[in-house]
C-alpha positions as CSV (number, residue, x, y, z in Angstrom):
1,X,156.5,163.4,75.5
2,X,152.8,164.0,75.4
3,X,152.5,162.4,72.0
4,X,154.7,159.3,73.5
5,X,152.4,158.9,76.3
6,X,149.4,159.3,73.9
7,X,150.7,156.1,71.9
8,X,151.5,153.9,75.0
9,X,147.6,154.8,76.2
10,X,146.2,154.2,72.5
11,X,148.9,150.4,73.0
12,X,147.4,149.5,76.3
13,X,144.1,150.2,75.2
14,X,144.8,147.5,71.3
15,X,147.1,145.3,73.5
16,X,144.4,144.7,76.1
17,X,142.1,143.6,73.4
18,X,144.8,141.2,72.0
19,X,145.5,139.9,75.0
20,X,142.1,138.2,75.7
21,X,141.6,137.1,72.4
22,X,145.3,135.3,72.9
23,X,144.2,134.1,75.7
24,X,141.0,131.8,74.3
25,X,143.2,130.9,71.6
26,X,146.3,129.3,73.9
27,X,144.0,127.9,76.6
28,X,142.3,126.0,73.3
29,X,145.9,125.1,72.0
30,X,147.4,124.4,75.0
31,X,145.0,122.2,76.7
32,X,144.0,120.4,73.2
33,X,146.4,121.3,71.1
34,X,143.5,122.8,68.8
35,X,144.6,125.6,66.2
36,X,140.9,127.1,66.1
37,X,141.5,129.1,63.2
38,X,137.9,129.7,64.3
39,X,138.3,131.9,66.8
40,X,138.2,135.2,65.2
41,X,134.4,134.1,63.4
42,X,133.5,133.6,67.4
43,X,135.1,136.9,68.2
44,X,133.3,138.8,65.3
45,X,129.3,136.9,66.2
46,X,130.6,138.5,70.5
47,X,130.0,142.0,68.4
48,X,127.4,141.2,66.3
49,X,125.3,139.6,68.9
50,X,126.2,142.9,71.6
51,X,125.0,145.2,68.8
52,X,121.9,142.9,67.9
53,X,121.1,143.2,71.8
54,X,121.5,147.1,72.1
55,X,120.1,148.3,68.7
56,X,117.3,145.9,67.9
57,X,116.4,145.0,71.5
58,X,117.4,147.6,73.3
59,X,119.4,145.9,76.5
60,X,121.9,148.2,78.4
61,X,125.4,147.9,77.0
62,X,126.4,145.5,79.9
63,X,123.3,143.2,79.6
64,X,124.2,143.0,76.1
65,X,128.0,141.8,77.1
66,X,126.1,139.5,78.9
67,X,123.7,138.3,76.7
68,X,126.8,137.7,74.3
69,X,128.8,135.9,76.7
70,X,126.3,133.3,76.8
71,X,125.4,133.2,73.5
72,X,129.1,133.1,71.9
73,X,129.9,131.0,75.0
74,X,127.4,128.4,74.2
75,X,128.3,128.4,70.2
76,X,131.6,127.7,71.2
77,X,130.8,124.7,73.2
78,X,128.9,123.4,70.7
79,X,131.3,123.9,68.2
80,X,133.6,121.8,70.4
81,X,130.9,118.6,70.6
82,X,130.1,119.1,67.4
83,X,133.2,119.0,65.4
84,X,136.4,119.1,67.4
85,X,135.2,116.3,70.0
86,X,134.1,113.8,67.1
87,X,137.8,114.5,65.3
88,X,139.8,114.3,68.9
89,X,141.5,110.9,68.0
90,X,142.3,111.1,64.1
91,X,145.1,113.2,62.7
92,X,145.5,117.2,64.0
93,X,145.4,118.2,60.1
94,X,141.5,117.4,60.8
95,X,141.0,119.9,63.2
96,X,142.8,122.4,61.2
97,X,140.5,122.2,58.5
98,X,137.3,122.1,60.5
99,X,138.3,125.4,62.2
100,X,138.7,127.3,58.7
101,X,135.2,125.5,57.4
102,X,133.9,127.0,60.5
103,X,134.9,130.3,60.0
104,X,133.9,130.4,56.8
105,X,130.6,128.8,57.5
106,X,130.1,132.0,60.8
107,X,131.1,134.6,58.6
108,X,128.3,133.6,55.5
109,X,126.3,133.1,58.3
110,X,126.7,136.7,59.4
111,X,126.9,138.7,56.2
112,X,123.4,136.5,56.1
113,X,122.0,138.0,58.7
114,X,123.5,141.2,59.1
115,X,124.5,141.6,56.0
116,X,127.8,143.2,54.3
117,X,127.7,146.4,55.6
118,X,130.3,148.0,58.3
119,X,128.3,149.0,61.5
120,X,128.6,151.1,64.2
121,X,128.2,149.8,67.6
122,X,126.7,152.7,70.0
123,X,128.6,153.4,73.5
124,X,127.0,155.2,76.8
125,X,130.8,156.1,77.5
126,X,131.6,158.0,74.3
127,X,132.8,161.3,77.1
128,X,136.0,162.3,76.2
129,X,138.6,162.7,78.9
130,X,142.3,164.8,78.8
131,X,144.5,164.3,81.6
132,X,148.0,164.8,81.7
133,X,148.2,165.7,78.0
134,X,146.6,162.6,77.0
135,X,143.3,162.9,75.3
136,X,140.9,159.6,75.5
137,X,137.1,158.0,75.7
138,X,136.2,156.3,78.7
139,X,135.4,153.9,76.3
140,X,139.0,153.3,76.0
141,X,140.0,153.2,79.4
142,X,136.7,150.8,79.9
143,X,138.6,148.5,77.9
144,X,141.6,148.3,79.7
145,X,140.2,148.3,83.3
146,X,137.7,145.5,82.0
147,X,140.4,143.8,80.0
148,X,143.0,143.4,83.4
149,X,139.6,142.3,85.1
150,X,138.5,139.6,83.4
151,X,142.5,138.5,83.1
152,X,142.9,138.7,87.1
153,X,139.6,136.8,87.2
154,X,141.0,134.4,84.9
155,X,144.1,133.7,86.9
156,X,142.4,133.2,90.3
157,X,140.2,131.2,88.6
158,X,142.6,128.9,87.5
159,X,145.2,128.8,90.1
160,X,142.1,128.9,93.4
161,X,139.4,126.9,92.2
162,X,139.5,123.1,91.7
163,X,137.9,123.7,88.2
164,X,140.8,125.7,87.5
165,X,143.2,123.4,88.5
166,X,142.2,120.5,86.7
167,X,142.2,122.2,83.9
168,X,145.9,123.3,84.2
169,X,146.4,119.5,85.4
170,X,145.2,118.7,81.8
171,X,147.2,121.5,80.1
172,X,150.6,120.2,82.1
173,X,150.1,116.4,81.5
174,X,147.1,114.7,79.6
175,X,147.7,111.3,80.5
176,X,148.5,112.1,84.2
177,X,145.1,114.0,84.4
178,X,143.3,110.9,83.0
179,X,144.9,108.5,85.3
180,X,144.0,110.6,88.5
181,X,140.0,110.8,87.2
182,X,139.9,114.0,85.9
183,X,136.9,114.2,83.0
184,X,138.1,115.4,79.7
185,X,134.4,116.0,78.1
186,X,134.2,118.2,81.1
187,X,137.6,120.1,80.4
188,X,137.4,120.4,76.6
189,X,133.8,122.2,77.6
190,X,135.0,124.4,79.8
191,X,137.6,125.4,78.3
192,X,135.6,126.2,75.0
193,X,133.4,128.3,77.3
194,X,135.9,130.3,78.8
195,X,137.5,130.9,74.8
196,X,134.3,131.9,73.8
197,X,133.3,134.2,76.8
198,X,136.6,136.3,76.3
199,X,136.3,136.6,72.5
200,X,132.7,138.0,72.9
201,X,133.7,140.3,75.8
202,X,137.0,141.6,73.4
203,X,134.7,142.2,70.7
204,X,132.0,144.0,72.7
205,X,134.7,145.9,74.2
206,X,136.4,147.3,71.4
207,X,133.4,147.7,68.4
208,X,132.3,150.9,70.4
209,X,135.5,152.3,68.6
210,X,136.1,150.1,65.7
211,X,133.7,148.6,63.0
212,X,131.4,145.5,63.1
213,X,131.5,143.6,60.1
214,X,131.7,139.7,58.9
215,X,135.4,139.9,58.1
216,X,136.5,141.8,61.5
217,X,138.0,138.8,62.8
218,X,140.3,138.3,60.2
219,X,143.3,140.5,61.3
220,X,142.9,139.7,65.3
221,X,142.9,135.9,65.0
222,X,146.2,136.7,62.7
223,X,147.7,139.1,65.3
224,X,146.8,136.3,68.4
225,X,148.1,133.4,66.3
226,X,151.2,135.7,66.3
227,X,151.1,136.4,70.0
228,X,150.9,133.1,71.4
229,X,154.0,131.6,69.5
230,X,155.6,134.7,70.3
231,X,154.5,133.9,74.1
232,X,155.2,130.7,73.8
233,X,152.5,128.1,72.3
234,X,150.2,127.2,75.3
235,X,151.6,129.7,78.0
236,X,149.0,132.0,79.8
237,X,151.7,135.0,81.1
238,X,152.9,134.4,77.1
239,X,149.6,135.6,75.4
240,X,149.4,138.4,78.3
241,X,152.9,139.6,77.5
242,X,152.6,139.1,73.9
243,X,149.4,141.0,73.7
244,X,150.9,144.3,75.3
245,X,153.9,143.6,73.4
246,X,152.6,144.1,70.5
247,X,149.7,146.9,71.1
248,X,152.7,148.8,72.0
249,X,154.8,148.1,68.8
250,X,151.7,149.2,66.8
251,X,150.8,152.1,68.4
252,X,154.4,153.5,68.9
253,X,155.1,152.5,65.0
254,X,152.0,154.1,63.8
255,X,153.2,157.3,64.8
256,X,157.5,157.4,64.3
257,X,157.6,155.2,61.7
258,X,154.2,154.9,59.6
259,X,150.3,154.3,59.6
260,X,150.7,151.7,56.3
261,X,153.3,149.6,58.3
262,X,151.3,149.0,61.6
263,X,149.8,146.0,60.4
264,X,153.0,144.7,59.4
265,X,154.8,145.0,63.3
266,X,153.3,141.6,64.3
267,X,155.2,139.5,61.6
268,X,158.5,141.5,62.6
269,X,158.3,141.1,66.0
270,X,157.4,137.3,65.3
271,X,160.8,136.9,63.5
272,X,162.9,139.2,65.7
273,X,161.8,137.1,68.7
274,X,162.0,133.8,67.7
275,X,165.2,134.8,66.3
276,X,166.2,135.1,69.8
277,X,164.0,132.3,71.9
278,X,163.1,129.9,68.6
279,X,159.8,128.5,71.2
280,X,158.4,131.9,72.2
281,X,159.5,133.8,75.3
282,X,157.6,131.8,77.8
283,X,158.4,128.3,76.3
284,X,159.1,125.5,78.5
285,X,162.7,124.5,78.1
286,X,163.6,121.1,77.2
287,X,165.6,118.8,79.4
Protein backbone atom coordinates (compact mmCIF):
# COMPACT_ATOMS: atom_id res chain seq x y z
CA UNK A 1 0.00 0.00 0.00
CA UNK A 2 2.78 2.32 0.96
CA UNK A 3 4.60 1.79 -2.42
CA UNK A 4 0.99 2.46 -4.16
CA UNK A 5 0.58 5.68 -2.42
CA UNK A 6 4.30 6.50 -3.18
CA UNK A 7 3.47 6.29 -7.03
CA UNK A 8 0.08 8.19 -6.95
CA UNK A 9 2.26 11.12 -4.97
CA UNK A 10 5.36 10.78 -7.56
CA UNK A 11 1.83 10.91 -10.56
CA UNK A 12 0.36 13.97 -8.98
CA UNK A 13 3.54 15.58 -8.67
CA UNK A 14 4.52 14.59 -13.27
CA UNK A 15 0.71 15.08 -13.89
CA UNK A 16 0.67 18.53 -12.40
CA UNK A 17 3.53 19.55 -14.56
CA UNK A 18 1.74 18.13 -17.70
CA UNK A 19 -1.23 19.64 -17.00
CA UNK A 20 0.00 23.30 -17.33
CA UNK A 21 2.04 22.71 -20.15
CA UNK A 22 -1.45 21.16 -21.83
CA UNK A 23 -2.99 23.81 -20.82
CA UNK A 24 -0.75 26.71 -22.96
CA UNK A 25 -0.92 24.26 -25.64
CA UNK A 26 -5.05 23.94 -25.91
CA UNK A 27 -5.72 27.57 -25.01
CA UNK A 28 -3.27 28.24 -28.28
CA UNK A 29 -5.22 25.45 -30.34
CA UNK A 30 -8.31 26.09 -29.24
CA UNK A 31 -8.65 29.73 -29.51
CA UNK A 32 -6.40 29.76 -32.93
CA UNK A 33 -6.34 26.61 -33.86
CA UNK A 34 -2.35 26.89 -33.75
CA UNK A 35 -0.37 23.45 -33.30
CA UNK A 36 2.67 25.37 -31.67
CA UNK A 37 4.88 22.52 -31.98
CA UNK A 38 6.86 25.38 -30.28
CA UNK A 39 5.82 25.13 -27.19
CA UNK A 40 8.16 22.79 -25.60
CA UNK A 41 11.47 25.27 -26.93
CA UNK A 42 9.32 28.07 -24.77
CA UNK A 43 8.98 25.51 -21.96
CA UNK A 44 12.78 24.56 -21.98
CA UNK A 45 14.13 28.90 -22.29
CA UNK A 46 11.11 29.11 -18.65
CA UNK A 47 14.16 26.84 -17.13
CA UNK A 48 17.02 28.09 -18.66
CA UNK A 49 16.12 31.64 -17.96
CA UNK A 50 15.09 30.64 -13.96
CA UNK A 51 18.49 28.99 -13.68
CA UNK A 52 20.37 31.98 -15.56
CA UNK A 53 18.50 34.23 -12.80
CA UNK A 54 19.49 32.19 -9.67
CA UNK A 55 23.00 30.95 -10.63
CA UNK A 56 24.55 33.78 -12.57
CA UNK A 57 22.52 36.63 -10.89
CA UNK A 58 21.67 35.40 -7.94
CA UNK A 59 17.60 36.29 -7.58
CA UNK A 60 15.64 34.21 -5.02
CA UNK A 61 14.13 31.16 -6.59
CA UNK A 62 10.63 33.04 -6.83
CA UNK A 63 12.03 36.22 -8.37
CA UNK A 64 13.54 34.09 -10.77
CA UNK A 65 9.94 32.33 -11.63
CA UNK A 66 9.18 35.77 -12.00
CA UNK A 67 11.73 37.09 -14.04
CA UNK A 68 10.96 34.00 -16.38
CA UNK A 69 7.46 34.60 -16.58
CA UNK A 70 8.09 37.81 -18.21
CA UNK A 71 10.74 37.00 -20.20
CA UNK A 72 9.20 33.65 -21.73
CA UNK A 73 5.88 35.48 -21.58
CA UNK A 74 7.06 38.24 -23.68
CA UNK A 75 9.02 35.71 -26.28
CA UNK A 76 5.98 34.16 -26.74
CA UNK A 77 4.05 37.22 -27.70
CA UNK A 78 6.37 38.06 -29.98
CA UNK A 79 6.56 34.90 -31.44
CA UNK A 80 2.90 35.33 -32.07
CA UNK A 81 3.35 38.99 -34.01
CA UNK A 82 6.09 37.89 -35.50
CA UNK A 83 5.30 34.70 -37.25
CA UNK A 84 1.87 33.27 -36.42
CA UNK A 85 -0.05 36.75 -36.82
CA UNK A 86 1.54 37.44 -40.36
CA UNK A 87 0.50 33.58 -41.52
CA UNK A 88 -3.20 33.92 -39.70
CA UNK A 89 -5.06 33.95 -43.16
CA UNK A 90 -3.09 31.46 -45.49
CA UNK A 91 -3.22 27.74 -45.10
CA UNK A 92 -2.75 26.02 -41.28
CA UNK A 93 0.14 23.76 -42.87
CA UNK A 94 1.97 27.30 -42.55
CA UNK A 95 1.77 27.51 -39.07
CA UNK A 96 2.79 24.00 -38.61
CA UNK A 97 5.94 24.59 -40.07
CA UNK A 98 6.77 27.92 -38.48
CA UNK A 99 6.26 26.28 -34.98
CA UNK A 100 8.93 23.38 -35.82
CA UNK A 101 11.50 26.24 -37.46
CA UNK A 102 10.91 27.91 -34.15
CA UNK A 103 11.79 25.25 -32.06
CA UNK A 104 14.58 24.41 -33.84
CA UNK A 105 15.76 28.00 -34.17
CA UNK A 106 15.18 28.26 -29.63
CA UNK A 107 16.88 25.23 -29.08
CA UNK A 108 20.38 26.33 -31.32
CA UNK A 109 19.77 29.28 -29.75
CA UNK A 110 20.12 27.73 -26.30
CA UNK A 111 22.80 25.06 -26.72
CA UNK A 112 24.39 28.64 -28.01
CA UNK A 113 24.23 30.19 -25.01
CA UNK A 114 24.18 27.66 -22.50
CA UNK A 115 25.65 25.21 -24.31
CA UNK A 116 25.12 21.28 -24.53
CA UNK A 117 25.53 20.27 -21.23
CA UNK A 118 22.76 18.87 -18.74
CA UNK A 119 22.38 21.27 -15.66
CA UNK A 120 21.27 21.29 -12.51
CA UNK A 121 18.85 23.79 -11.33
CA UNK A 122 19.41 24.53 -7.36
CA UNK A 123 16.21 24.45 -4.93
CA UNK A 124 15.85 26.26 -1.29
CA UNK A 125 13.22 23.27 -0.70
CA UNK A 126 15.43 20.31 -1.30
CA UNK A 127 14.09 19.04 2.83
CA UNK A 128 12.97 15.82 2.56
CA UNK A 129 9.61 15.00 4.12
CA UNK A 130 8.01 11.20 5.14
CA UNK A 131 4.50 11.15 6.15
CA UNK A 132 2.33 8.34 6.10
CA UNK A 133 4.92 6.04 4.52
CA UNK A 134 5.38 8.32 1.71
CA UNK A 135 8.87 9.78 1.41
CA UNK A 136 9.10 13.31 -0.71
CA UNK A 137 10.84 16.92 -1.26
CA UNK A 138 8.92 19.80 -0.63
CA UNK A 139 10.08 20.59 -3.86
CA UNK A 140 7.61 18.06 -4.96
CA UNK A 141 4.78 19.00 -3.19
CA UNK A 142 5.74 22.87 -4.22
CA UNK A 143 4.86 21.69 -7.49
CA UNK A 144 1.65 20.44 -6.99
CA UNK A 145 0.28 23.15 -4.57
CA UNK A 146 1.67 25.73 -7.17
CA UNK A 147 0.52 23.69 -10.13
CA UNK A 148 -3.47 23.60 -8.69
CA UNK A 149 -2.79 27.46 -8.03
CA UNK A 150 -1.92 28.80 -11.03
CA UNK A 151 -4.82 26.31 -12.59
CA UNK A 152 -7.58 27.76 -10.04
CA UNK A 153 -6.18 31.18 -11.02
CA UNK A 154 -6.57 30.27 -14.51
CA UNK A 155 -10.13 29.33 -14.22
CA UNK A 156 -11.43 32.42 -12.30
CA UNK A 157 -9.60 34.24 -14.57
CA UNK A 158 -11.42 33.12 -17.37
CA UNK A 159 -14.76 32.50 -16.21
CA UNK A 160 -14.81 36.19 -13.64
CA UNK A 161 -13.00 38.66 -15.52
CA UNK A 162 -14.16 40.31 -18.86
CA UNK A 163 -10.66 39.48 -20.24
CA UNK A 164 -11.42 36.11 -19.60
CA UNK A 165 -14.49 35.96 -21.12
CA UNK A 166 -13.78 37.30 -24.34
CA UNK A 167 -11.36 35.06 -24.71
CA UNK A 168 -13.57 32.04 -24.21
CA UNK A 169 -16.16 34.10 -26.50
CA UNK A 170 -13.41 33.72 -29.16
CA UNK A 171 -12.56 30.13 -28.32
CA UNK A 172 -16.64 29.18 -28.62
CA UNK A 173 -17.40 31.19 -31.80
CA UNK A 174 -14.76 33.30 -33.88
CA UNK A 175 -17.02 35.03 -36.06
CA UNK A 176 -19.66 35.78 -33.29
CA UNK A 177 -16.70 37.42 -31.16
CA UNK A 178 -15.78 39.60 -34.18
CA UNK A 179 -19.29 40.79 -34.87
CA UNK A 180 -19.94 41.80 -31.10
CA UNK A 181 -16.28 44.06 -31.22
CA UNK A 182 -14.20 41.91 -29.48
CA UNK A 183 -10.27 42.59 -30.67
CA UNK A 184 -8.54 39.60 -32.00
CA UNK A 185 -4.78 41.21 -31.95
CA UNK A 186 -5.75 41.68 -28.33
CA UNK A 187 -6.86 37.88 -27.83
CA UNK A 188 -4.18 36.19 -29.90
CA UNK A 189 -1.74 38.35 -27.38
CA UNK A 190 -3.12 37.37 -24.49
CA UNK A 191 -3.47 34.23 -24.99
CA UNK A 192 0.23 33.77 -26.09
CA UNK A 193 1.05 35.39 -22.72
CA UNK A 194 -0.81 33.27 -20.69
CA UNK A 195 0.83 29.95 -22.89
CA UNK A 196 4.06 31.21 -22.27
CA UNK A 197 3.67 32.21 -18.53
CA UNK A 198 2.61 28.56 -17.67
CA UNK A 199 5.27 26.85 -19.72
CA UNK A 200 7.99 28.96 -17.81
CA UNK A 201 6.37 28.46 -14.46
CA UNK A 202 6.22 24.21 -15.39
CA UNK A 203 9.67 24.35 -16.23
CA UNK A 204 10.87 26.32 -13.21
CA UNK A 205 8.81 24.11 -11.23
CA UNK A 206 10.08 20.87 -12.10
CA UNK A 207 14.07 21.44 -13.23
CA UNK A 208 14.80 21.53 -9.35
CA UNK A 209 14.30 17.66 -9.81
CA UNK A 210 14.92 17.02 -13.43
CA UNK A 211 17.65 18.33 -15.87
CA UNK A 212 17.99 21.60 -17.87
CA UNK A 213 19.12 21.07 -21.24
CA UNK A 214 18.29 22.30 -25.01
CA UNK A 215 16.40 19.15 -25.87
CA UNK A 216 14.21 18.99 -22.48
CA UNK A 217 11.19 19.96 -24.22
CA UNK A 218 11.12 17.38 -26.60
CA UNK A 219 9.21 14.55 -24.59
CA UNK A 220 6.66 17.11 -22.71
CA UNK A 221 5.38 18.89 -25.80
CA UNK A 222 5.01 15.07 -27.14
CA UNK A 223 3.18 13.94 -23.83
CA UNK A 224 0.74 17.47 -24.03
CA UNK A 225 0.15 16.98 -27.72
CA UNK A 226 -1.12 13.59 -26.39
CA UNK A 227 -3.10 15.03 -23.57
CA UNK A 228 -5.09 17.54 -25.22
CA UNK A 229 -6.48 15.11 -28.01
CA UNK A 230 -6.91 12.74 -25.37
CA UNK A 231 -8.92 15.68 -23.45
CA UNK A 232 -10.41 16.73 -26.26
CA UNK A 233 -8.66 19.35 -28.79
CA UNK A 234 -9.32 22.78 -27.30
CA UNK A 235 -11.04 21.74 -23.90
CA UNK A 236 -9.57 23.32 -20.59
CA UNK A 237 -11.15 20.47 -17.88
CA UNK A 238 -9.60 18.01 -21.01
CA UNK A 239 -5.87 19.02 -20.60
CA UNK A 240 -6.49 19.17 -16.66
CA UNK A 241 -7.86 15.53 -16.72
CA UNK A 242 -5.56 14.38 -19.32
CA UNK A 243 -2.58 15.68 -17.49
CA UNK A 244 -3.32 13.66 -14.17
CA UNK A 245 -4.37 10.93 -16.29
CA UNK A 246 -1.52 10.30 -17.53
CA UNK A 247 1.13 11.25 -14.52
CA UNK A 248 -0.69 8.54 -12.94
CA UNK A 249 -0.35 5.88 -15.72
CA UNK A 250 3.41 6.61 -15.72
CA UNK A 251 4.09 6.55 -12.30
CA UNK A 252 1.91 3.42 -11.46
CA UNK A 253 3.55 1.69 -14.76
CA UNK A 254 7.01 2.57 -13.76
CA UNK A 255 6.72 0.52 -10.87
CA UNK A 256 4.22 -2.83 -11.74
CA UNK A 257 4.97 -3.04 -15.09
CA UNK A 258 8.50 -1.41 -16.03
CA UNK A 259 10.89 1.77 -15.99
CA UNK A 260 11.69 1.20 -20.10
CA UNK A 261 7.87 1.31 -20.87
CA UNK A 262 6.90 4.61 -18.93
CA UNK A 263 7.56 6.68 -21.85
CA UNK A 264 5.56 4.55 -23.95
CA UNK A 265 1.92 4.88 -21.59
CA UNK A 266 1.06 8.10 -23.35
CA UNK A 267 0.64 6.62 -26.93
CA UNK A 268 -1.43 3.65 -25.21
CA UNK A 269 -3.61 5.56 -23.37
CA UNK A 270 -4.01 7.81 -26.61
CA UNK A 271 -5.21 4.69 -28.57
CA UNK A 272 -7.21 3.02 -25.80
CA UNK A 273 -9.20 6.30 -25.32
CA UNK A 274 -9.94 7.32 -28.63
CA UNK A 275 -10.80 3.81 -29.13
CA UNK A 276 -13.56 4.65 -26.86
CA UNK A 277 -14.53 8.61 -27.41
CA UNK A 278 -12.74 8.93 -31.14
CA UNK A 279 -12.65 13.27 -30.21
CA UNK A 280 -11.12 13.05 -26.76
CA UNK A 281 -13.09 12.75 -23.52
CA UNK A 282 -14.17 16.27 -23.24
CA UNK A 283 -15.06 16.71 -26.99
CA UNK A 284 -18.03 18.67 -27.91
CA UNK A 285 -20.59 16.41 -29.50
CA UNK A 286 -21.88 16.99 -32.77
CA UNK A 287 -25.46 17.74 -33.51
Amino acid sequence: MEVLLQQLFNGLTVGSVYSLVALGLTLVYGILHIPNFAHGAIYMIGGYITLTMMVYAGFNYWVAIVVSIIVVGGLSVLMERLIFHPLRNTISINSMIAAIGMLLFLEAFAQLVWGADYRQMPTPYSQVVNLFGITFTVQRLLIIVAAIAVMALLYLFLKKTLIGRTIIAMSQNREGAFLVGINANKVAMLTFLLAGAMAAIAASLTSPINLVFPGMGHLVILKAFVIIIIGGMGSIPGAILGGYILGFSESIAATYISGDYKDIIAFVLLIIILSIRPNGIFAKEEH
